[in-house]
N, C-alpha and C positions, 0 to 999 in steps of 0.2 A: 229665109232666102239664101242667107249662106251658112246651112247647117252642115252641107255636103264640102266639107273641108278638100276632100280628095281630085275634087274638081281645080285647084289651086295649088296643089302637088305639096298641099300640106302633111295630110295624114300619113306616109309616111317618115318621114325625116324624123315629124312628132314621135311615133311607136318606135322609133329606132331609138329617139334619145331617153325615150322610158325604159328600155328593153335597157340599154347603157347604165342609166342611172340604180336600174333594181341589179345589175349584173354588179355592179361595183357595191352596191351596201352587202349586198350578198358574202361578197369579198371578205368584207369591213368586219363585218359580226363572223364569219370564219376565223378569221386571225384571233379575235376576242375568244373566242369559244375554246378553239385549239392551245391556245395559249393557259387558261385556264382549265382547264378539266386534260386536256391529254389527246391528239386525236384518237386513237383507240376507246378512250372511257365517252368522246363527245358523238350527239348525234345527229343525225337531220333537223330533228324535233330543236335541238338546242337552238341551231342557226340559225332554223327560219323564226325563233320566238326572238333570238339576240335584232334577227334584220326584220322583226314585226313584216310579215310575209307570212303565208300558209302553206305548211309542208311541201304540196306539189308548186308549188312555183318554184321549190329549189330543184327541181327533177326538170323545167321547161330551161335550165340555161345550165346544171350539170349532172351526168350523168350518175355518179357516186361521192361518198365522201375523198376516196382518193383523187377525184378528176377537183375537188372544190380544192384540193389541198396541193396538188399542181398545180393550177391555175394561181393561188397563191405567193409560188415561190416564182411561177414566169411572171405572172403581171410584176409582182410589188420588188421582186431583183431588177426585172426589167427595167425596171425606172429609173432605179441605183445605177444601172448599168448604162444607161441611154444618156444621165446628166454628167456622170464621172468619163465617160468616151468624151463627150463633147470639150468639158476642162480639161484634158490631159491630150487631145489633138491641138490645143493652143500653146502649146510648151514643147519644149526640144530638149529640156535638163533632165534624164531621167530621175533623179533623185526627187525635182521638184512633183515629178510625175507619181510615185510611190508617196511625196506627202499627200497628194490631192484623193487619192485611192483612199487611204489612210481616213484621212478627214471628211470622206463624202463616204464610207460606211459607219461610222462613228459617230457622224452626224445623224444617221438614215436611224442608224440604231438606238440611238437616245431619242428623238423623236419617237419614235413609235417600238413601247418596249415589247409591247405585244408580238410586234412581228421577232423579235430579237430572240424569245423566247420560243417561237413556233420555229424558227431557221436553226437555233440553236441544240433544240431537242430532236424535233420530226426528220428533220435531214438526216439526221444520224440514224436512222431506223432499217433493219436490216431488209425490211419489206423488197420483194423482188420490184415492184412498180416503182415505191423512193428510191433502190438503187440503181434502178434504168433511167430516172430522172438524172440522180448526183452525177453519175458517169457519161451525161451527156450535156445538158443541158447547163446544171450549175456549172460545169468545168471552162463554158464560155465567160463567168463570172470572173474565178481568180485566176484563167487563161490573162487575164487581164496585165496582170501581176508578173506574168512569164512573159509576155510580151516587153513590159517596160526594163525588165533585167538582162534581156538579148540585146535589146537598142542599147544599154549601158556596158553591154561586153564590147558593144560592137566600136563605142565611140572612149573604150578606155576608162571609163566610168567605175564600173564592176569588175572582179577579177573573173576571167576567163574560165578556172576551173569549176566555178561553180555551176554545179548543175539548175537551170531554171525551174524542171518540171518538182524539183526536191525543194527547191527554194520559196516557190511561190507558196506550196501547199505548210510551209512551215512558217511562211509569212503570214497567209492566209489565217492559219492554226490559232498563233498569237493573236492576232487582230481580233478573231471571233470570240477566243478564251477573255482577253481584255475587256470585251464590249458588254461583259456579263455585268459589271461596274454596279449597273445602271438596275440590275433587274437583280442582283444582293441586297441592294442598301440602297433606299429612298433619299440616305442623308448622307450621301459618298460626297466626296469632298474636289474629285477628281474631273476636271475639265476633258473637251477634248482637242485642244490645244497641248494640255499638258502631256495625253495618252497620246497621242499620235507624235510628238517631239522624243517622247522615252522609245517606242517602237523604230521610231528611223533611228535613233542614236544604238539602239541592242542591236540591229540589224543592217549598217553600216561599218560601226565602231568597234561592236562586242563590248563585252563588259570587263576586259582585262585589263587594269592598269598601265597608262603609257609606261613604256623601261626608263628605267633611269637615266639620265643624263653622267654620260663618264667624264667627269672634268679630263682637260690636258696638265693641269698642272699640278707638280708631284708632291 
């Protein structure tokens, strides 16, 4: 009597949230796959055995390895991107603004080293598709970074000469070279309280000893 789900404007919402849920494991066992073997050495065959799937269902929701491997760095940056906007529109201190950046990649990245490892290696690939990606797309990422170092020129914060777009990308540099922590050494000792406190302190402070105190008395 009610086999005809479609009559009740079920059947699709249903197929879309399937379509959703295989979109995303899909994802899931990419990151796994790339992260291990290499994107270059890994294949269709890997992913869809990693997301228990058959080959062509990875071809009904991405075109190639490289669209699985974009679709990687928007979705799963995007996230990064969407919850650290939201903490850093509740704050006015730039400084507090750079720990929250700081602490919600470090977070993102210790959680899931897999992705740490595919953002750390594959980004960096001189491939003309990954470099049309970095050059556009990532750069909304530690755009992030450049933005909160102009609000701190603006309001006295930062010093003025320094340039943002040089700034960020070396902030950015450290942060990602740091976050390797996690993907060295299983038995690292290092928090990320502790790595994002050293990062604002080198990148604030620098690392040169305050000058001496000149006494006045002879």
């Amino acid at each position: 009597m009610f086999s005809d789900f479609s009559l009740f404007g079920f059947e699709q919402p249903f197929s879309k949230m399937k379509a959703e849920n295989k979109h995303s494991k899909i994802i899931s066992a990419a990151v796994k796959v790339f992260a291990k073997k290499g994107f270059f050495t890994a294949r269709i065959s890997d992913i869809a055995k990693e997301a228990k799937v058959a080959d062509g269902t990875i071809y009904l929701y991405f075109n190639n390895k490289y669209d699985i491997l974009l679709s990687v760095f928007e979705e799963e940056i995007g996230k990064i991107v969407k919850k650290t906007v939201n903490l850093i529109e509740k704050e006015s201190d730039p400084q507090i603004m750079l720990e929250i950046f700081i602490a919600q990649h470090l977070l993102a990245m210790k959680k899931n080293k897999n992705l740490a490892e595919v953002i750390q290696i594959e980004l960096r690939q001189s491939n003309k598709v990954i470099k049309n990606y970095r050059n556009n797309k990532f750069t909304e990422y530690i755009g992030i970074i450049g933005e909160i170092i102009e609000k701190g020129q603006k309001t006295g914060v930062y010093r003025d000469d320094v340039n943002p777009e040089i700034a960020k990308r070396a902030f950015f540099g450290a942060l990602d070279e740091v976050s390797r922590v996690w993907n060295v050494s299983l038995e690292t000792h290092y928090t990320v309280e502790e790595i994002s406190s050293q990062i604002i302190q080198f990148f604030l402070s620098g690392i040169s000893s305050p000058p001496l105190q000149v006494s006045g008395k002879s």
